[in-house]
N, C-alpha and C positions, 0 to 999 in steps of 0.2 A: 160457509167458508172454512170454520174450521173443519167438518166431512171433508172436502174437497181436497185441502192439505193431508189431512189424514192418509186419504187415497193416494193422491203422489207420493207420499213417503213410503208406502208399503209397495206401488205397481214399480217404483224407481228401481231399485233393488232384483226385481225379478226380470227387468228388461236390459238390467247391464248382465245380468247371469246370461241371457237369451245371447246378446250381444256376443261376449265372450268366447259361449259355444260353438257361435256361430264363427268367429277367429279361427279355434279350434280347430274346427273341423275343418276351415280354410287351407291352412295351415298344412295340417294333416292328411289333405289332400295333397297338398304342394309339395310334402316332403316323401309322399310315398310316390309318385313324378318323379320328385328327382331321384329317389331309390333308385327306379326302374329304368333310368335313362343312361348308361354308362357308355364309353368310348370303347371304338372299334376296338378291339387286338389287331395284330397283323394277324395276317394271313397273305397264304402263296407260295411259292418254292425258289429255295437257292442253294447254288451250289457252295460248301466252303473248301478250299484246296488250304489242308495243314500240314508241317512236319508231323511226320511219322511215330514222334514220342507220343502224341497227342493224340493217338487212333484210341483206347480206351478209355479217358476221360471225356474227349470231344462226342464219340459213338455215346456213351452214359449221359451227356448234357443235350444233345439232340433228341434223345428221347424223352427226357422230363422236358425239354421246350416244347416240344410237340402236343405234350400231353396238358401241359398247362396254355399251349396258344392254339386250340383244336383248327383247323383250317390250313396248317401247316407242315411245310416237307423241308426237313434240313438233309439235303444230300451233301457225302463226305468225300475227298478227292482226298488221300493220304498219301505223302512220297517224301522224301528229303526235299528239304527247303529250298535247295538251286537250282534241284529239275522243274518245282512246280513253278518259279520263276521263270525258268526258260517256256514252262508250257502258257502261263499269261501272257508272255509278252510275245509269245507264235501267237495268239490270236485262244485259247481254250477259256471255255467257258468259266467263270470262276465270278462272285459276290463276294466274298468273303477273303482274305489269306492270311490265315497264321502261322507266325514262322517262327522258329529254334535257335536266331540269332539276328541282331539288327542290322549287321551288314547283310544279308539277305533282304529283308525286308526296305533298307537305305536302296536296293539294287533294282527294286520295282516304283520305290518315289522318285530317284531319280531319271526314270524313262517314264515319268508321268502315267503310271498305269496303277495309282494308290491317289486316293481323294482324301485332302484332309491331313492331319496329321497320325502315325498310326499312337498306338495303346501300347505299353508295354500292362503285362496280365500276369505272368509267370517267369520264376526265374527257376535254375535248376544247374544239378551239377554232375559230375563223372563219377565213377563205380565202375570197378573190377569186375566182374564177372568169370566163375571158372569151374573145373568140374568136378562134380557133386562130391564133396567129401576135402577137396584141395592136397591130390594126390602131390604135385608138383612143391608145396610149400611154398605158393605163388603169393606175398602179402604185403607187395608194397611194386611202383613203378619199377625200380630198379630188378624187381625180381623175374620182370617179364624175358628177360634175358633164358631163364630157363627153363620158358616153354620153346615147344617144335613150331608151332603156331600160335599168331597173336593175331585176330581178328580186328580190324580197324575200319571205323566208317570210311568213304572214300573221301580226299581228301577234298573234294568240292562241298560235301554236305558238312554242317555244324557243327554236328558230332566229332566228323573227320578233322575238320579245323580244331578244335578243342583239342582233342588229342594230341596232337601235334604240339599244341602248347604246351600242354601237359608236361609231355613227353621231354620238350627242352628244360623247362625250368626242373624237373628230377634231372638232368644230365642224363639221358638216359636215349641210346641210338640204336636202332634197332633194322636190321637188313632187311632189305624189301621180299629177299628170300623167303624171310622171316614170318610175312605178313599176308593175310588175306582181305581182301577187304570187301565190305557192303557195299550196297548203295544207299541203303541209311539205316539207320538203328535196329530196325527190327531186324532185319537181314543180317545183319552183324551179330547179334546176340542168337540170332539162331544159328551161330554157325558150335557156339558152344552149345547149347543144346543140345544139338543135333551129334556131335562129337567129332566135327570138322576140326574143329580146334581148341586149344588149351584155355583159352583164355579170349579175354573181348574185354573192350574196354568203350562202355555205356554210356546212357545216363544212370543216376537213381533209381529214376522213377520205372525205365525200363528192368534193371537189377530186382525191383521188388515184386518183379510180375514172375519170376522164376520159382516152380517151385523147388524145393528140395532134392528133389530127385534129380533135377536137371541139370543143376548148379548151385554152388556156393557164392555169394558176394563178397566182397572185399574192400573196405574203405579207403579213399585216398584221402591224406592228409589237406587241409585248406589251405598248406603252402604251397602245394603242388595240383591243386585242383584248379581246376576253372569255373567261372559263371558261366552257364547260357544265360542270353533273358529272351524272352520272347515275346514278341510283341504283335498286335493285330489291328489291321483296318480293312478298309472297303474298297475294295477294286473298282475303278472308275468306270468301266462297263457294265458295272451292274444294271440290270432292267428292274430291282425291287429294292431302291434305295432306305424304305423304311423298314423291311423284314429284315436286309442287311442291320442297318444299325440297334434292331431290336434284338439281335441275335449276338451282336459286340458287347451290347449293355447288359443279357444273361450273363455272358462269359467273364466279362468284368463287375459285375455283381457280386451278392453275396453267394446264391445257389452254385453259381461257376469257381468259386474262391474256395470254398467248401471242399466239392468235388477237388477239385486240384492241390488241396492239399494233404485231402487224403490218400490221393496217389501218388505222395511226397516230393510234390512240386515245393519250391520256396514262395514267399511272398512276392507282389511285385517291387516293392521297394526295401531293403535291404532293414 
């Protein structure tokens, strides 16, 4: 009896070891399972129709989404805010719209052609634009008065809205003579560039795309400047409702945040 205790006490020990490993290896089987078992990405393709500020960050965030969701196409529709409203609500294809102002965007929830509530993502603000060197001594609203030409969005797109704001709260009235105007931002800003005109009056973010040669920027004061904010949702025609929203949650992310504000967008909340 007592060999036989003896025995148990010794084989006990080695069979809980055996037991254990046997866990172990359970275990360790199960966890490298669930390693290997991850959830789809999206994939698939959509179109995003955005304001036209947004054609260099949006173009820059499309391609690290792509590259980090392989199976994916983000195609870009770029134009001022009211035309690509007027283009979804004819019937154009679009998943995505982000806009350069929320009356813009209010203009496609209230025809039911936005699902959901939209996202505000980025806010942004006005800048001078003029050329290269500021022959004119152009450096405040009121001084626009002494260009031949003042380049102006049109007064349907953001931009153009903005300005006009602007424009009232300096006091500051300027003859249609006076003015040329875009169809949206970039068009506008090129027109100084290009050396159509004296002066434009941007966003920021657009003013920082300028090099030196092209043009000089010019700060407006924050008594006389205005907010864009912009904000984005999901067009209710979408055919890829998940790519759609996985493509809002980059842009509203940190990767998308990042990006935007190295292109010196604002925050989205103040």
């Amino acid at each position: 009896m007592v060999q036989g205790r003896r025995w148990f006490v010794w084989v006990a020990p080695v069979l809980l070891t055996a037991a254990a490993m046997a866990g172990c290896s359970s275990s360790s089987k199960t966890s490298t399972s669930s390693a290997t078992t991850t959830a789809a990405g999206p994939t698939g393709s959509i179109t995003v129709s955005a304001a036209a500020s947004l054609t260099g960050t949006f173009t820059a965030l499309g391609k690290s989404f792509q590259t980090a969701h392989a199976g994916t196409t983000i195609h870009f529709n770029f134009g001022s805010s009211a035309a690509l409203v007027t283009q979804i609500q004819q019937g154009a294809p679009a998943d995505v719209f982000a806009s350069a102002s929320k009356a813009t965007m209010e203009s496609l929830v209230s025809s039911g052609d936005i699902t959901g509530d939209p996202t505000v993502f980025a806010r942004n603000q006005l800048e001078l634009v003029v050329k290269p060197g500021n022959p004119l001594g152009i450096n405040s609203l009121s001084d626009l008065t002494k260009a031949k030409t003042v380049a102006l969005c049109a007064e349907t797109a953001p931009c153009g809205a903005a300005a006009k704001t602007a424009l009232a709260q300096a006091n500051v009235t300027l003859p249609e003579s006076q003015v040329t105007r875009g169809a949206d931002v970039k068009a506008t800003l090129s027109a100084v560039t290009t050396g159509d005109a004296d002066v434009a009056v941007v966003y920021v973010t657009d003013a920082k795309t300028v090099p030196s040669s092209q043009g000089t920027a010019v700060a407006i004061p924050d008594s006389q400047n205005v907010i864009a904010v912009y904000e984005i949702g999901q067009v209710k025609t979408t055919k890829d409702a998940s790519l759609a929203q996985a493509w809002m949650a980059y842009v509203t992310g940190p990767t998308g945040q990042a990006v935007l504000k190295a292109a010196g967008f604002l925050p989205p909340v103040a």
